[in-house]
Backbone as a chain_set.jsonl record, in Angstrom:
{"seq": "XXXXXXXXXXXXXXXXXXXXXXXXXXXXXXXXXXXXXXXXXXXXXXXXXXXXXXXXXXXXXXXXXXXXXXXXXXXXXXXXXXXXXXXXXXXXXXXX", "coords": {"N": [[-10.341, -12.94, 44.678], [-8.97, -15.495, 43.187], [-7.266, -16.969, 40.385], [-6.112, -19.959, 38.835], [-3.563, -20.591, 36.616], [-2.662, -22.758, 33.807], [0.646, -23.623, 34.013], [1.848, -24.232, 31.433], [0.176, -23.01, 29.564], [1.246, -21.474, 26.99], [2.215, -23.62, 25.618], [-0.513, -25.074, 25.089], [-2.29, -23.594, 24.209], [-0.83, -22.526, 21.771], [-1.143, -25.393, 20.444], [-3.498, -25.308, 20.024], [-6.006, -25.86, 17.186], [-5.553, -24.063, 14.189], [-3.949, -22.153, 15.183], [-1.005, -22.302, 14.873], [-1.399, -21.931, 11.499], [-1.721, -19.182, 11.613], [0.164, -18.138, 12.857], [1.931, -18.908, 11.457], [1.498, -17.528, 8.641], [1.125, -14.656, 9.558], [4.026, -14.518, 9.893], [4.885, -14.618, 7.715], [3.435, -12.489, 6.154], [5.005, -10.738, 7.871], [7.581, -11.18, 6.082], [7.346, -10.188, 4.151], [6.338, -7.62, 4.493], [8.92, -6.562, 5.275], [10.389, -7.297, 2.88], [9.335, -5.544, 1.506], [10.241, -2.905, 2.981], [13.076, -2.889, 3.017], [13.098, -2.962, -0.011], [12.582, -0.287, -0.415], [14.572, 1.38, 0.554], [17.734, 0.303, 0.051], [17.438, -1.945, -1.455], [19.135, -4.184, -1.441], [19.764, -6.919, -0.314], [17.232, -7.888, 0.314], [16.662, -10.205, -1.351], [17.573, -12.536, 0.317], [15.505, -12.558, 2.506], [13.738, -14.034, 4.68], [11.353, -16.802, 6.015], [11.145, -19.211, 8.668], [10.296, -22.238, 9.779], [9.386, -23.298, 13.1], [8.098, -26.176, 15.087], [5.722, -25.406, 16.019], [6.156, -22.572, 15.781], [7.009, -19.604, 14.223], [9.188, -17.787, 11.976], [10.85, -14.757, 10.59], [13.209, -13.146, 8.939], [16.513, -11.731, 8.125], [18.914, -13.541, 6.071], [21.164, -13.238, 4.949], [25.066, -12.297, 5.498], [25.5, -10.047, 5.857], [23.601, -9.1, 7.259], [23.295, -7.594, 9.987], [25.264, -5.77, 10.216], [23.663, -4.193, 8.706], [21.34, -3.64, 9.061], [21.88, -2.4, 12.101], [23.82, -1.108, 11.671], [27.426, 0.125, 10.926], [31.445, 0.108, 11.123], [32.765, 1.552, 8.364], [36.048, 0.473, 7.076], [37.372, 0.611, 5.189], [37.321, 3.369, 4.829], [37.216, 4.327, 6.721], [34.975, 5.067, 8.163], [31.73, 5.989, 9.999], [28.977, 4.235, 9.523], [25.672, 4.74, 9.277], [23.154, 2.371, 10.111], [20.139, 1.071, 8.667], [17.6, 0.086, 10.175], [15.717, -1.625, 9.323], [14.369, -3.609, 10.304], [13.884, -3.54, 12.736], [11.657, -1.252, 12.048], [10.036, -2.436, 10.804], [8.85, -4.32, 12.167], [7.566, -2.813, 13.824], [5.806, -1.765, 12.394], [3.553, -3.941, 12.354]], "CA": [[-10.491, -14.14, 43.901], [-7.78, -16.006, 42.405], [-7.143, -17.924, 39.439], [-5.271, -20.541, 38.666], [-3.623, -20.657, 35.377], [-1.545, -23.623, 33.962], [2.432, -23.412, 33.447], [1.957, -24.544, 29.958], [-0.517, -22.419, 28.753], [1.501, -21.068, 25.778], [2.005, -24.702, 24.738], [-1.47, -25.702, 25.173], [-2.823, -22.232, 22.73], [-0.38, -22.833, 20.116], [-1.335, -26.541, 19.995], [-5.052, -25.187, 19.023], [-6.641, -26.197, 15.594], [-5.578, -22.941, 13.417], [-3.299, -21.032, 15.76], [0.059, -22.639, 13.983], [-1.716, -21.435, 10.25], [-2.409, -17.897, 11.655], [1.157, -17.576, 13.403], [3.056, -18.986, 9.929], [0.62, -16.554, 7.965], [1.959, -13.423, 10.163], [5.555, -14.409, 9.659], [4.85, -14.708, 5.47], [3.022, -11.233, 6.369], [5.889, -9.813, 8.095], [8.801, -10.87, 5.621], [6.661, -9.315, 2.473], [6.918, -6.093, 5.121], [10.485, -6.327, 5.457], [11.454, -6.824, 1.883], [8.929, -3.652, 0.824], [10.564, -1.589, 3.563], [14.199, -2.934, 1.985], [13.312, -2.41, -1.529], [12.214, 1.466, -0.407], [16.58, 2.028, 0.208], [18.615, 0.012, -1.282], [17.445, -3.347, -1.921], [20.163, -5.237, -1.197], [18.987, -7.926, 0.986], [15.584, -7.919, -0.176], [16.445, -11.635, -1.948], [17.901, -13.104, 1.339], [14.361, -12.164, 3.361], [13.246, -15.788, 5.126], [10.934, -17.262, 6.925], [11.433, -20.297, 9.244], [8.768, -22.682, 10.988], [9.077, -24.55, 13.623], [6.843, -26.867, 15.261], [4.693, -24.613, 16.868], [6.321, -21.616, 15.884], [7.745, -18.963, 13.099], [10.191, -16.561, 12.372], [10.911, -14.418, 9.654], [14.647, -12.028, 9.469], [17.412, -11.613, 6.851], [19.862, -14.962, 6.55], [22.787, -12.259, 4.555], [25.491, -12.337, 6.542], [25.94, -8.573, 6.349], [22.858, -7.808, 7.848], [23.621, -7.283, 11.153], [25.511, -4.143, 9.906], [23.06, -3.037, 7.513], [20.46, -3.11, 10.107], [21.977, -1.61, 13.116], [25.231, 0.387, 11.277], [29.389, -0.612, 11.134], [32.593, 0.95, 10.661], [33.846, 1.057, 7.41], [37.459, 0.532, 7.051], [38.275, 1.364, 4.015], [36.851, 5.322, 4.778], [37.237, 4.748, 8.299], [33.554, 6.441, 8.676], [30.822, 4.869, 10.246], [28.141, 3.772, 8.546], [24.611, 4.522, 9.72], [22.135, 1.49, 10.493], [18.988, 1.2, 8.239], [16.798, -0.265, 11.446], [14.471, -1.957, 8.887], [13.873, -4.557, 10.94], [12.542, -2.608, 14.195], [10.699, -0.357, 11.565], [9.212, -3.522, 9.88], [8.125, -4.966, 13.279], [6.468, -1.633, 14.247], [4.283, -1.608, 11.205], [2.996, -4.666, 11.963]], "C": [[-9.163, -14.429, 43.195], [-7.969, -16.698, 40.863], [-6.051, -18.74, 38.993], [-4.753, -20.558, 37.322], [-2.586, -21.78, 34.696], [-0.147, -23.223, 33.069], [2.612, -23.368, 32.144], [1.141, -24.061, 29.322], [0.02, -22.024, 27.367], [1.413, -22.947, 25.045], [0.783, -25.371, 24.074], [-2.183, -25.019, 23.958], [-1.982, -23.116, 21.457], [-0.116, -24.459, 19.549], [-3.373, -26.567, 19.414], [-5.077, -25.227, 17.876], [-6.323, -24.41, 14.942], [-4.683, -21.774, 13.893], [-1.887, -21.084, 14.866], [-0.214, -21.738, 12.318], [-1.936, -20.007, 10.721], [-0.523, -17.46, 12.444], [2.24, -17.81, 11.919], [3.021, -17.574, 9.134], [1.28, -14.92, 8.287], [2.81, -13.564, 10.024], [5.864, -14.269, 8.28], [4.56, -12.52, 5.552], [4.499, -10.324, 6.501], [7.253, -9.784, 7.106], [8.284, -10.421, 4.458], [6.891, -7.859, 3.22], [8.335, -5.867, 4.582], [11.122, -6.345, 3.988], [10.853, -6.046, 0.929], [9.881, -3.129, 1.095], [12.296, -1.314, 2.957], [14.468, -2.386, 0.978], [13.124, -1.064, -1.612], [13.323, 2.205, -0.495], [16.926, 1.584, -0.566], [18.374, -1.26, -2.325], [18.047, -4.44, -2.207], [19.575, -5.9, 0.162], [17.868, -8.615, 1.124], [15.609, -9.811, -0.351], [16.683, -12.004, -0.431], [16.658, -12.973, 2.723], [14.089, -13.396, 3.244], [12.101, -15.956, 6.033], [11.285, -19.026, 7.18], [10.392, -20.544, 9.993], [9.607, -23.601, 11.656], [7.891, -25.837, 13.798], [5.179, -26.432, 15.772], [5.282, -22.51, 16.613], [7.051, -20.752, 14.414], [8.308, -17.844, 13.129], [10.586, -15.649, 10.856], [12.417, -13.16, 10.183], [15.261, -12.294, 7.777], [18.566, -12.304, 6.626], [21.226, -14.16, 5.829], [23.515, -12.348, 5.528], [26.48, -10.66, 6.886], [24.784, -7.833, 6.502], [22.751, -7.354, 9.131], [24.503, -5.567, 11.079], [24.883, -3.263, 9.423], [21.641, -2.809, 8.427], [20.791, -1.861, 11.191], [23.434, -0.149, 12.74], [26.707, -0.498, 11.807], [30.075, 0.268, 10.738], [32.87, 0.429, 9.074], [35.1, 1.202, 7.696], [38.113, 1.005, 6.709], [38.113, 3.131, 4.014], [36.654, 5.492, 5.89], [35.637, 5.83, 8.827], [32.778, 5.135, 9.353], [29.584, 5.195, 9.554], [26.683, 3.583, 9.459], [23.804, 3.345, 9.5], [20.925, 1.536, 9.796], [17.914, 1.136, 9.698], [15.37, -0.594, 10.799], [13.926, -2.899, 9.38], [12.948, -4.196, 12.36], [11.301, -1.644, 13.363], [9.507, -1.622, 11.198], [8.13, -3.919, 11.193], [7.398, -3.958, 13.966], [5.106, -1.871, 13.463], [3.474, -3.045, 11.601], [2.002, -4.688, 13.507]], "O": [[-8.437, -13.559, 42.713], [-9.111, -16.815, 40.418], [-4.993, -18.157, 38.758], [-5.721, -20.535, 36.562], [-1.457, -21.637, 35.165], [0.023, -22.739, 31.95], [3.419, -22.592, 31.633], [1.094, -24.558, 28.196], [-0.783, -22.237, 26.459], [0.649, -23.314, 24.152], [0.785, -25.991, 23.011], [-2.581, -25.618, 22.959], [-2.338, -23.945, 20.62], [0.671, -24.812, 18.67], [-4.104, -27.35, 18.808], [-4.173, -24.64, 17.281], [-7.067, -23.555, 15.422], [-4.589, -20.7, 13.3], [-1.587, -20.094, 14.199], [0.668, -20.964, 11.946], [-2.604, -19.483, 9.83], [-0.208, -16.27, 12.408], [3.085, -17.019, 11.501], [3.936, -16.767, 8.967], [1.789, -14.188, 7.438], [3.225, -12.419, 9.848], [6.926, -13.87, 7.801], [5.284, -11.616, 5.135], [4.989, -9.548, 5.681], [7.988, -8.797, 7.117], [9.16, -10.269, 3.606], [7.553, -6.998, 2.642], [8.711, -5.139, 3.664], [12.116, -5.667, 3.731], [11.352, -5.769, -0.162], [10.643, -2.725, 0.217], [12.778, -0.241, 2.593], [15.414, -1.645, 0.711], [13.4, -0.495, -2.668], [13.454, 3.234, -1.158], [16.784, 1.919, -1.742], [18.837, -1.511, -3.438], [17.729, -5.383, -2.931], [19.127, -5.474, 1.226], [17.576, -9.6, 1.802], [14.869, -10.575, 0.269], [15.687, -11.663, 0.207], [17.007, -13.306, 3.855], [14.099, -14.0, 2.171], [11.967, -15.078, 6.885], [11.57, -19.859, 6.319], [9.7, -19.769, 10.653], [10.341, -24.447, 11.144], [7.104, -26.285, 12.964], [4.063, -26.948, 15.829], [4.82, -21.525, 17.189], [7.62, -21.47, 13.592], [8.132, -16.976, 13.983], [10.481, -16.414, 9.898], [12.597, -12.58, 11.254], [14.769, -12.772, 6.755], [19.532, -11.651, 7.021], [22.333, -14.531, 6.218], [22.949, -12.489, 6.612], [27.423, -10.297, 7.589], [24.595, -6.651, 6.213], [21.854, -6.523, 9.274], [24.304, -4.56, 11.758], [25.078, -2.048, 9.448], [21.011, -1.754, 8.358], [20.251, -0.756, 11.218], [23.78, 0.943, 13.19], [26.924, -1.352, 12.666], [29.636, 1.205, 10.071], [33.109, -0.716, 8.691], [35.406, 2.028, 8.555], [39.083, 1.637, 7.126], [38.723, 3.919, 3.292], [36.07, 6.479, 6.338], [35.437, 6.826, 9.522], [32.999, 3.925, 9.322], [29.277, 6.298, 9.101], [26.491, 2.606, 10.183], [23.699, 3.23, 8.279], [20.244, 2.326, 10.45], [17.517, 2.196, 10.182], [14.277, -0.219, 11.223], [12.822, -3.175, 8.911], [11.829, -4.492, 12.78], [10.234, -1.355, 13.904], [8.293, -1.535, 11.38], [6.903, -3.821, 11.161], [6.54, -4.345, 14.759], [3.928, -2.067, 13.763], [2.507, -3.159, 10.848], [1.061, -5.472, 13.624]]}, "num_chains": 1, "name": "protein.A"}
């Protein structure tokens, strides 16, 4: 047996009555995660925790523009060391 299924299915779901309020809702959810799991180290960053909607969709991350280091890890310069990676953002998105 087959089934057919149409191309646009994702569009068609997240144009259902309540799916938009339940996908925002999880992105509010997940950046209250992310700036617990923040405030647990250092808490730098914590303020800069966002969410963004689209039209059909949401996103939640850290708009700093030094978190790309403080997530995954960078060289310092000045002590020439490197600088381990929190990875609160893959931890955050686990927990959820």
């Amino acid at each position: 047996m087959s089934v057919w299924v149409d191309p646009n299915i994702e569009e068609i779901v997240a144009g259902l009555p309540g799916v938009k309020a339940e996908v925002v809702k999880t992105a509010h959810r997940g950046a209250q995660k992310l700036k617990a799991n923040i405030a647990k180290r250092t808490g730098a960053m914590a303020r800069s925790v966002s969410v963004s909607t689209g039209t059909k969709d949401a996103f939640f991350g850290i708009s700093d523009d030094g978190a790309l280091g403080y997530n995954y890890g960078h060289h310092n310069k000045w002590s020439d060391e490197q600088v381990a990676g929190s990875h609160v953002i893959e931890q955050t998105v686990a927990e959820m």
